[in-house]
C-alpha positions as CSV (number, residue, x, y, z in Angstrom):
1,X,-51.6,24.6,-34.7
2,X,-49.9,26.5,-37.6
3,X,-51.9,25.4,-40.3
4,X,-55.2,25.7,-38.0
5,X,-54.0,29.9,-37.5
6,X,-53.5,30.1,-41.2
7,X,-57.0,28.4,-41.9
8,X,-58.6,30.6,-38.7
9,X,-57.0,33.7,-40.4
10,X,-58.6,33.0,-43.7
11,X,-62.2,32.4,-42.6
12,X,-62.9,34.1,-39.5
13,X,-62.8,37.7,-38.1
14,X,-61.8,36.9,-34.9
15,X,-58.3,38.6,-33.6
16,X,-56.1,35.4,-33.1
17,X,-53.3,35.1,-30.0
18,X,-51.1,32.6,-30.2
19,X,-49.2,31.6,-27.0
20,X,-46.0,30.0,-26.6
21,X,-44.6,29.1,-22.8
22,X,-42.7,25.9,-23.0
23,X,-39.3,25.4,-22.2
24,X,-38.4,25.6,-26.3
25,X,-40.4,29.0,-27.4
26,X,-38.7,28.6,-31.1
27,X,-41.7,29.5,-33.8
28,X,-40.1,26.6,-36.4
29,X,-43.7,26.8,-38.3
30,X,-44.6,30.0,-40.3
31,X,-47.5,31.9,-38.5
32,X,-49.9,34.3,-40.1
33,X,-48.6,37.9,-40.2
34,X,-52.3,39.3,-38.5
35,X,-51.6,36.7,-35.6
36,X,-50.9,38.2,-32.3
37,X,-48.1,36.1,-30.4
38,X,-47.3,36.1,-27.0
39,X,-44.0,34.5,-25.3
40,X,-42.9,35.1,-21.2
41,X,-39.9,37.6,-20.9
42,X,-38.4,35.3,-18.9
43,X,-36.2,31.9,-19.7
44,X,-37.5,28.7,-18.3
45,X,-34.6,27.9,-15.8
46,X,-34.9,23.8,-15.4
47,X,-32.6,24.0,-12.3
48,X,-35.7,25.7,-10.5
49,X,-38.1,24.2,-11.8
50,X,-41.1,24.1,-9.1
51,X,-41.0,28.2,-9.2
52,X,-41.0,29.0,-12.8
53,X,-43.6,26.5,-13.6
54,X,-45.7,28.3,-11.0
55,X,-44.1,31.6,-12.7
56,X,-45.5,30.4,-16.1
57,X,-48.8,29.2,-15.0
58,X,-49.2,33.5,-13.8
59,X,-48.0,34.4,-16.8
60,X,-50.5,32.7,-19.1
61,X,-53.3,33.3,-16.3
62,X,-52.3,36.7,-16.7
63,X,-52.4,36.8,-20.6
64,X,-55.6,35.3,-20.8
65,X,-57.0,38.4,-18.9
66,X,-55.5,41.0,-21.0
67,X,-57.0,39.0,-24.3
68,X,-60.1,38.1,-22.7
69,X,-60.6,35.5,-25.7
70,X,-63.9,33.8,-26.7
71,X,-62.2,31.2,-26.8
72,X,-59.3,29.2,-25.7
73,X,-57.8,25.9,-28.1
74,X,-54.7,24.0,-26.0
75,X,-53.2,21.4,-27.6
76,X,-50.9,19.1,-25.5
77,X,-51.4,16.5,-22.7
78,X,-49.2,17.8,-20.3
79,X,-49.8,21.9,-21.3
80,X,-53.8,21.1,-21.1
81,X,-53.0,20.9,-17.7
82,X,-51.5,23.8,-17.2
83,X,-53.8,25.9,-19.4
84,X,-57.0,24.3,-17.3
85,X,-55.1,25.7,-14.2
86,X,-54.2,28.6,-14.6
87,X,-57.9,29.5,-16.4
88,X,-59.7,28.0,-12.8
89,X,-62.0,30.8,-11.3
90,X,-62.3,32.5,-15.2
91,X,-65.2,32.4,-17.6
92,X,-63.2,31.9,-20.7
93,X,-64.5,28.4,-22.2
94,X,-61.5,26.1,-22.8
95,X,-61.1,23.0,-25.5
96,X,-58.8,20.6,-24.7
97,X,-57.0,17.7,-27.4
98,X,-54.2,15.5,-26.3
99,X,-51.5,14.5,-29.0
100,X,-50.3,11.4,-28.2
101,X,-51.1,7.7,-27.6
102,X,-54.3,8.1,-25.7
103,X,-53.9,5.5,-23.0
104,X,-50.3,6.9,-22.5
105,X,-49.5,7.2,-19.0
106,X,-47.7,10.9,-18.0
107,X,-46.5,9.7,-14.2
108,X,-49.0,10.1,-11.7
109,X,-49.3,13.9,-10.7
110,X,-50.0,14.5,-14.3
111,X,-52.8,11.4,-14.5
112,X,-54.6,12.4,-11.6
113,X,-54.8,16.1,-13.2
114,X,-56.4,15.4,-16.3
115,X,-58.8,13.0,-13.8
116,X,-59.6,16.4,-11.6
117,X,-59.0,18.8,-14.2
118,X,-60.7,17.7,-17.9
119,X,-64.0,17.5,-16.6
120,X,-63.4,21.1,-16.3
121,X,-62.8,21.7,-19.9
122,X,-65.5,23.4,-22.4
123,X,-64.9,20.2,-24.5
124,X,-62.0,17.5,-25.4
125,X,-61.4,17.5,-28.7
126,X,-60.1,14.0,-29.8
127,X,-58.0,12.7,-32.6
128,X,-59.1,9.3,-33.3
129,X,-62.1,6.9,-32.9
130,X,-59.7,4.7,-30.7
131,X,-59.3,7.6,-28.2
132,X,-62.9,8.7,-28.3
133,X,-63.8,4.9,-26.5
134,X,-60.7,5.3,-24.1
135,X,-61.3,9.1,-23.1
136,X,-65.3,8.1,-22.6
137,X,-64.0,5.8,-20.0
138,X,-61.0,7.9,-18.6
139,X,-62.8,11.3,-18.2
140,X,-66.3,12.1,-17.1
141,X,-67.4,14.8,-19.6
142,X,-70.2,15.3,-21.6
143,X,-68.4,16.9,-24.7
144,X,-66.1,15.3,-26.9
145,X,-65.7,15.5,-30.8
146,X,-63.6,13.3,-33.1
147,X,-61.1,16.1,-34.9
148,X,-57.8,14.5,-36.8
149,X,-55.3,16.5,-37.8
150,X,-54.7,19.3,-40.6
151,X,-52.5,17.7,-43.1
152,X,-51.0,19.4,-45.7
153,X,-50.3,18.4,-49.2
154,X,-46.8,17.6,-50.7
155,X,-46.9,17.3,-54.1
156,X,-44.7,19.4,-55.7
157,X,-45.1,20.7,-59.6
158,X,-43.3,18.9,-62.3
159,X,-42.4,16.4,-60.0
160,X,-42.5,13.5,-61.8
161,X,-39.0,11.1,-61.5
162,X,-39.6,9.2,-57.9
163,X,-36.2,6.9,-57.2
164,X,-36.3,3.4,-55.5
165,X,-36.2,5.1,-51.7
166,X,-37.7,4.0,-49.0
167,X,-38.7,6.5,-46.6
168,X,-39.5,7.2,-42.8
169,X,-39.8,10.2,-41.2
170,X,-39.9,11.0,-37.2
171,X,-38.0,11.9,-34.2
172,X,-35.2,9.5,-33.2
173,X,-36.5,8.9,-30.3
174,X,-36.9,5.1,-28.5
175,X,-41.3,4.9,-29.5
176,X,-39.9,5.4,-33.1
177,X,-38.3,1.7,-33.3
178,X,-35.8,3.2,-35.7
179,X,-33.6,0.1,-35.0
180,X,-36.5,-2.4,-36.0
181,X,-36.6,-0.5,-39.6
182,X,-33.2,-0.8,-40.4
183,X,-32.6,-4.5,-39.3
184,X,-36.1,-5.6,-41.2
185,X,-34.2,-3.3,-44.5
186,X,-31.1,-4.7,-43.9
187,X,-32.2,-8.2,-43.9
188,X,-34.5,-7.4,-46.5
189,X,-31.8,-5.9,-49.0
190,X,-33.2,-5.2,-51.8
191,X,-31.4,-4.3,-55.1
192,X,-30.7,-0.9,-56.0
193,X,-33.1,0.6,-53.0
194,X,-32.5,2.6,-50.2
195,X,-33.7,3.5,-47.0
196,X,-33.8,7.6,-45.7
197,X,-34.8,8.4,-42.4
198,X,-35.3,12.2,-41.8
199,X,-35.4,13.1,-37.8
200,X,-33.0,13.9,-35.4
201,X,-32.3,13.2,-31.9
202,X,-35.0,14.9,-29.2
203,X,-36.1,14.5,-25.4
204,X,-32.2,13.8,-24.6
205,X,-32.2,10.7,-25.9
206,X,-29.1,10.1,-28.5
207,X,-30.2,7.6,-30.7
208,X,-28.9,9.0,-33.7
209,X,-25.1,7.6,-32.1
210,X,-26.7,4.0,-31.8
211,X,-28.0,4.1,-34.9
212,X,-25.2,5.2,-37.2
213,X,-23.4,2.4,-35.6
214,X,-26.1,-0.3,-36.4
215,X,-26.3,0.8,-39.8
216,X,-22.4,0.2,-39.6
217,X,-22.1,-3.1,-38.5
218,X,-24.7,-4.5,-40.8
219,X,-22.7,-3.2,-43.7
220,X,-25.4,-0.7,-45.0
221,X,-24.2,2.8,-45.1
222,X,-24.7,2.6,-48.6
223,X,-27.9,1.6,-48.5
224,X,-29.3,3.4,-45.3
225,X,-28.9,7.2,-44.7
226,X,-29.8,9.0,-41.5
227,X,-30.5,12.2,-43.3
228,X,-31.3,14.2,-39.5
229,X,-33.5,17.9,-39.3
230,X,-34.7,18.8,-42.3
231,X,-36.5,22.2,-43.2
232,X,-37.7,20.6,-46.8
233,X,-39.2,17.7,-45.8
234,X,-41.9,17.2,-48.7
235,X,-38.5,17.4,-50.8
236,X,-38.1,13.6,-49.6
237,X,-41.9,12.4,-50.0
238,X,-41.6,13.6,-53.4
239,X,-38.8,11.4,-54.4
240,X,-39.6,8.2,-52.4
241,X,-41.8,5.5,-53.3
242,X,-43.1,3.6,-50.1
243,X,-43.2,4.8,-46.3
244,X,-42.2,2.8,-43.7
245,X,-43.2,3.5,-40.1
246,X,-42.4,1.7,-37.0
247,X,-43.8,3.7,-34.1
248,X,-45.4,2.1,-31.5
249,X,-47.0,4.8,-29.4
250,X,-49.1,8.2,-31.7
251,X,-51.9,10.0,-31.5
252,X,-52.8,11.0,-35.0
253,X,-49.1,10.6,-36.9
254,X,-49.6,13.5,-39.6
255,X,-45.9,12.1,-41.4
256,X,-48.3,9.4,-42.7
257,X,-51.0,11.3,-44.0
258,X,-48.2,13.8,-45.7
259,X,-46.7,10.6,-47.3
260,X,-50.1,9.3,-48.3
261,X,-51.0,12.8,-50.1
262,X,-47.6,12.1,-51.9
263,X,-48.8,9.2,-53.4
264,X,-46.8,6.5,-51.2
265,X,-48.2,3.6,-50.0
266,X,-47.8,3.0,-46.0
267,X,-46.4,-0.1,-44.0
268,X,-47.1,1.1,-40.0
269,X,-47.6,-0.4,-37.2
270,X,-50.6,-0.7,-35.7
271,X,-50.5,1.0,-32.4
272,X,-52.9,1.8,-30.2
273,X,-54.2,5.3,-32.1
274,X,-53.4,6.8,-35.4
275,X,-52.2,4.5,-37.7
276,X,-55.4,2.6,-38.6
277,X,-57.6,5.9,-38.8
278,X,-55.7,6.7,-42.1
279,X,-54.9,3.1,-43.5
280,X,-57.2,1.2,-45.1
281,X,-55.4,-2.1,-45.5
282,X,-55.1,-3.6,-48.5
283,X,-56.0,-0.7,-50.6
284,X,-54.0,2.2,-49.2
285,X,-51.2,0.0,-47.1
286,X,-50.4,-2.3,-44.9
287,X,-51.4,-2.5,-40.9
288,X,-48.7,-4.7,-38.9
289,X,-49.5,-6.0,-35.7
290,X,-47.1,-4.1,-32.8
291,X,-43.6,-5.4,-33.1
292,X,-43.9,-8.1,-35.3
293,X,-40.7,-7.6,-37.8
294,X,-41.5,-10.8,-39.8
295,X,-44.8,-9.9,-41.0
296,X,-43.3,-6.0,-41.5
297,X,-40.8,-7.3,-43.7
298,X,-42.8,-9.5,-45.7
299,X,-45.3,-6.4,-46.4
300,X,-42.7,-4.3,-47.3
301,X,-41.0,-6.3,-49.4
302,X,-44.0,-6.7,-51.5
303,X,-44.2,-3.4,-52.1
304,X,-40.9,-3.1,-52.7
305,X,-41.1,-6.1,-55.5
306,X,-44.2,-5.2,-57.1
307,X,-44.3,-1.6,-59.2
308,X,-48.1,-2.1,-60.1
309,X,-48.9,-2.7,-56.3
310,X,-47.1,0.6,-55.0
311,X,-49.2,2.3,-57.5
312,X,-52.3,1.3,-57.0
313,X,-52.0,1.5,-53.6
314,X,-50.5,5.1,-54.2
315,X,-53.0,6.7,-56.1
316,X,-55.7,5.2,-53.2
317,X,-53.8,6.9,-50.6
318,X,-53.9,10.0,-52.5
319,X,-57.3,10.0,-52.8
320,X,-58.4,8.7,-48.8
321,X,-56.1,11.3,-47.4
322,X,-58.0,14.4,-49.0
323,X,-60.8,14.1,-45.5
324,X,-58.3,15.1,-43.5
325,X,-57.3,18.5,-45.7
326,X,-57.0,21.8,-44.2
327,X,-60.4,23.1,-45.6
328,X,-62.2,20.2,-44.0
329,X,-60.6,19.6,-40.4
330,X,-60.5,23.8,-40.2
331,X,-63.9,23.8,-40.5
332,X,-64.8,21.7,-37.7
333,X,-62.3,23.2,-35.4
334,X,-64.0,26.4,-36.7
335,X,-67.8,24.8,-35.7
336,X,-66.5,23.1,-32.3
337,X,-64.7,26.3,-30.8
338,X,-66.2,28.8,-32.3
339,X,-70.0,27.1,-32.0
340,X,-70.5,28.0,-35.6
341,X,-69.5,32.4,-35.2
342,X,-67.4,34.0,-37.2
């Protein structure tokens, strides 16, 4: 949403708003100085929860009638719901993209509200091909578009000495698999390389406890760091020489197509959505069917015994990823929510 704002800012005259209501209202991404932001006065209190959800679904009903927009872009499975709602009775036209696994159930009140309420929608914007055939079938609408995501390059100047690092980069949460990476590195344990996993621990799960302690017991703290929250990120791309991603549930994983304009080759596997829209197997990395650990070990250790290979496959990557750059996916936001106005 940031780097859509900064693209929106640069090649468009329309006044931007940028709302923020969730339970965490922290702006971690940089936002365009001419971008108007909005944010409730009050705390979200979790202990009532039934009131300030209704509480928040005013407060953005109200905001959308003081802005009056042209146009209204919510990203979010569970907050499309809420914007749809709270925008019911007004003639404001609103897109709607989910950002997750698109067959991913979200408990039944929130199911049967995209069933009642996307419909409703302008259009659904949709990140993959995969969830262009499953929304088709799951919503009856007569608008969707294929849109990936914005990714931003990484590469750094005068950045030329990469070290033998293996990287991953992602939440620590249980979708993640974080344990299956480490085991498949461990046994793998390869000479002078090393595994770096950048995330930290999110939706109250504390896997970074469990981890620390599997690294520990396999011997590896040597080998394996869990390196946590990190502002720099593209610091870590820039010095590694393969990524390695074990997720089982995305909707369009940008981490991979930030490592790819890095120049790393990509071992993922291949869930439902995400994965296989930026991988081109063989040339750029490897696909792994869900959960298989043998065959994810054996791809990665090719890469990680072959320097020609992770090259190759390197410079392919570089070059695939530049369809989803900020110029290209801006401008079809621009021509889906905007119908083509400046």
């Amino acid at each position: 949403m940031s780097q859509l704002l900064f693209y929106f800012s640069k090649h468009s005259t329309c006044e931007l708003h940028l709302i923020l209501y969730g339970i965490s209202r922290d702006v971690f991404y940089d936002i365009p100085t001419n971008v108007v932001l909005h944010q409730p006065s009050f705390k979200f209190n979790d202990k009532l929860r039934l009131w300030f959800t209704l509480k928040t679904l005013f407060y953005i009903r109200r905001t959308f009638k003081i802005i009056k927009p042209y146009s209204i872009l919510s990203f979010g499975e569970y907050w499309n719901n809420f914007v749809l709602l709270s925008s019911i009775g007004l003639s404001f036209p609103v897109y709607v993209s989910d950002r997750s696994q698109p067959n991913k159930s979200l408990g039944k009140l929130h199911d049967q509200l995209r069933r009642i309420l996307y419909p409703k929608a302008k259009g659904v914007i949709c990140q993959t091909e995969k969830a262009f055939y499953i929304y088709q079938k799951m919503f009856k609408h007569h608008n969707f578009i294929i849109i990936g995501n914005p990714i931003k390059g990484v590469v750094k100047p005068n950045i030329h000495n990469k070290e033998n690092i293996v990287l991953s980069v992602g939440r620590l949460i249980d979708s993640k698999h974080h344990d299956d990476l480490i085991k498949i590195f461990a046994d793998i344990n390869q000479e002078n390389w090393k595994l770096i996993i950048v995330g930290d621990n999110a939706l109250k799960q504390n896997n970074r406890e469990k981890l620390q302690k599997l690294i520990h017991e396999l011997g590896m703290e040597h080998k394996i760091e869990l390196a946590g929250r990190q502002s720099d990120v593209d610091h870590y791309y820039n010095k590694s020489k393969i990524f390695a991603f074990t997720s089982s549930s995305e909707g369009f994983p940008n981490v991979l197509g930030e490592a790819m304009t890095a120049g790393l080759p990509i071992v993922a596997y291949d869930c439902v959505a995400g994965p296989s829209e930026l991988i081109v197997e063989n040339e750029t990395g490897y696909l792994v069917p869900l959960h298989n650990k043998e065959q994810f070990k054996l791809k990665l250790k090719r890469l990680l015994e072959n320097d020609n290979l992770r090259i190759e496959m390197g410079h392919k990557a570089k070059e695939s990823i530049k369809k989803n750059s900020l110029e290209v996916i801006g401008l079809k936001f621009k021509e889906a929510i905007f119908n083509g106005k400046s």
